[in-house]
VEXNU-528545 format. One record per residue (C-alpha): x, y, z. Coordinates in steps of 0.1 Angstrom, whole numbers, plus 5000, padded with zeros to 4 digits. Example, Ala and Ser with C-alpha at 12.3 -4.5 7.8 and 13.67 -1.06 7.14 Angstrom:
BEGIN
512349555078;513749895071;
END
This chain:
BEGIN
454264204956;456264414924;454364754921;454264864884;457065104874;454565424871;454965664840;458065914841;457566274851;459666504828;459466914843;460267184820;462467464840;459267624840;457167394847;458667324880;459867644887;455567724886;455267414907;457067504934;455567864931;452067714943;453567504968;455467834986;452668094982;450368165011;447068214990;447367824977;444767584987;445867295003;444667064978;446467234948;449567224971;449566864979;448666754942;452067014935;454366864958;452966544939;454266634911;457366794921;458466484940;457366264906;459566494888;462066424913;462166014902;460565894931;457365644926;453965654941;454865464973;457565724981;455265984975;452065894994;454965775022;456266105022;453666345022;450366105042;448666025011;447565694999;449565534968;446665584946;446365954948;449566004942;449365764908;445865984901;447666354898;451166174878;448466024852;446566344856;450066524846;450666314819;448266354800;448966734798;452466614785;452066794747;450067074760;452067394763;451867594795;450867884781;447467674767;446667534801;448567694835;449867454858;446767484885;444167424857;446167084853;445767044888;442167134889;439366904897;437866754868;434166814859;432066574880;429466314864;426066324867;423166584871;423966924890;422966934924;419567044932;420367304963;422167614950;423067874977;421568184958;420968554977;417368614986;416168284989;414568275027;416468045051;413967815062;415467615090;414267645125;414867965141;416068165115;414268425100;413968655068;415568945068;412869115056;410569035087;413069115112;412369485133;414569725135;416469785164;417170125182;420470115170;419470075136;416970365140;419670635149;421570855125;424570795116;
END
């Protein structure tokens, strides 16, 4: 069966040139890289199914992040940086409930406040 002929990716010198900035730098998470490389390689001409071929990803993710590019198309990069477009988008539905927050006593079998723990003899001495 005919796959759709997906929307064409057009990168600005810039654009890419901040693309493939992410993709090299050590301090990128590995999701931001992989929706780059998306990008890059939709850039590049190719269609979904080369995409999720080439880099282990299903056809539809790679559709997700062009569409997700797209619609950034008139925005300038200077209004929204290329890893806000690759951001996760705000998630529906009520916050979750359990919010890891200092202070709050661990209650889970066999551990115990901080506050009711003695001091050890190392602890004791002076520095």
């Amino acid at each position: 069966m005919a796959t759709p002929i997906p929307a064409k990716v057009v990168l600005s010198n810039e654009e890419r040139s901040e693309l493939e900035r992410l993709v090299r730098a050590f301090t990128t998470g590995q999701q931001l890289a992989l929706r780059a490389r998306i990008v890059l390689l939709a850039g590049d001409g190719w269609n979904n199914l080369q995409i999720a071929r080439e880099l282990g990803v299903d056809d539809e993710t790679a559709g997700h992040w062009r569409r997700r590019w797209l619609q950034f198309r008139d925005v300038p990069l200077a209004e929204v940086s290329v890893a806000k477009r690759l951001a996760d988008a705000p998630r529906e539905g009520a916050p979750g409930k359990v919010h890891a927050r200092a202070g709050v006593p661990d209650h889970r079998p066999g551990v115990r406040e901080a506050s009711r723990l003695q001091p050890t003899h190392q602890s004791m001495e002076p520095p």
